[in-house]
N, C-alpha and C positions, 0 to 999 in steps of 0.2 A: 207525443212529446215526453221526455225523459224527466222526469219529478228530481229535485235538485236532493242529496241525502240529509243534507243542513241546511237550517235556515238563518239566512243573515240578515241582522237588520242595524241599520245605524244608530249610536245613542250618545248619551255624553258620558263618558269617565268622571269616578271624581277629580276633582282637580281643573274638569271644565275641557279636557283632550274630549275631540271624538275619537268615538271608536268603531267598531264593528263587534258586532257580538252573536258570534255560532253556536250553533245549539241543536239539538235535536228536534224535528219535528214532532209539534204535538202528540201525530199518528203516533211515531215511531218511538214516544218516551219510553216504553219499555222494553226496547229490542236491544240487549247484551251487546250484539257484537259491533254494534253503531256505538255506541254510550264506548266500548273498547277502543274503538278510532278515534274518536274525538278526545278521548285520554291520551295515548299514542300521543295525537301532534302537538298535545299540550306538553309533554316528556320531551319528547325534540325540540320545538319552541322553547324550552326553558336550556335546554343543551346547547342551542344554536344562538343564546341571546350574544348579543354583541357582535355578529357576525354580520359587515357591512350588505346590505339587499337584501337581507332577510326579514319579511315580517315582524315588528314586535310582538312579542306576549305584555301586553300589559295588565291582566292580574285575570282570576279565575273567581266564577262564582258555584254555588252547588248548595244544593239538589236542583234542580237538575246540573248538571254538568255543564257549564256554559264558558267559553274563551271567551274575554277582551282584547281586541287582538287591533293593532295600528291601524286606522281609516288613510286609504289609500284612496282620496279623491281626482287621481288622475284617470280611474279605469284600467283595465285588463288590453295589453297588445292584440288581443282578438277586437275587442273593443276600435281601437285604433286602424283596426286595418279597414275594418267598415267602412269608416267616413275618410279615408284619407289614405296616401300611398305615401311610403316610406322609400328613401332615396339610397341609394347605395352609400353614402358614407353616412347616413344614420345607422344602416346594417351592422355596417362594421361594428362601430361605436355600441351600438347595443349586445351585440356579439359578444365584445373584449368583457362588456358587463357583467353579462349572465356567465361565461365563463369561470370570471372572477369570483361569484357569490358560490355558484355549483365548485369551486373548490376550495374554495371554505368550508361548505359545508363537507366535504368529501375528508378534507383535514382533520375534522371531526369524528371522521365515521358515519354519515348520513348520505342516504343517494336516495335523492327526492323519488324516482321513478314514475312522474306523474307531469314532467316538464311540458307543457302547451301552452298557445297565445292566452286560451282561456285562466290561467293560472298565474302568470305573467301581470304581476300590476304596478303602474307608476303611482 
């Protein structure tokens, strides 16, 4: 089994928002070029705010280096496709979506290069 590189865990924002909050595994607190990527999409995430389907950045904390980033309690499309089969005009419709977001963020300058069900959250 493949060890996930961040670890995510659900908590409250202030303000009372859930959130999700990524971070570096304990192991891995002092490994450079992890602590690098997870900077990385906190720079993009601040670039791509306001851009409809994107993830929020709702605020950053440090030392260690950790995103608060939008709780997306509908789960990941891999998630979905587990328990459930998706119909041809949901396809579509999901389709015209992620199109939509992927060039937005492209209008920007950003090309996710990492797009899978697993990545994909309602």
């Amino acid at each position: 089994m493949i060890r996930p590189t961040f670890l995510i865990t659900r908590e409250v924002a202030p303000g009372g928002l859930a959130c999700a909050v990524k971070r570096l595994r304990p192991a891995d607190i002092d490994r450079a070029d992890l602590a690098l990527r997870l900077d990385n999409e906190r720079q993009v995430l601040t670039l791509l705010a306001g851009v409809p389907g994107v993830i929020r950045l709702l605020g950053v904390r440090s030392p260690p280096l950790s995103l608060l980033l939008e709780w997306c309690d509908g789960g990941s499309l891999d998630d979905r496709l587990r328990v459930t089969s998706v119909t041809a005009t949901q396809w579509r419709q999901f389709a015209r979506e992620l199109v939509e977001v992927v060039a937005g963020c492209h209008r920007l300058g950003v090309t996710h290069r990492d797009i899978k069900p697993s990545n994909l959250l309602f």
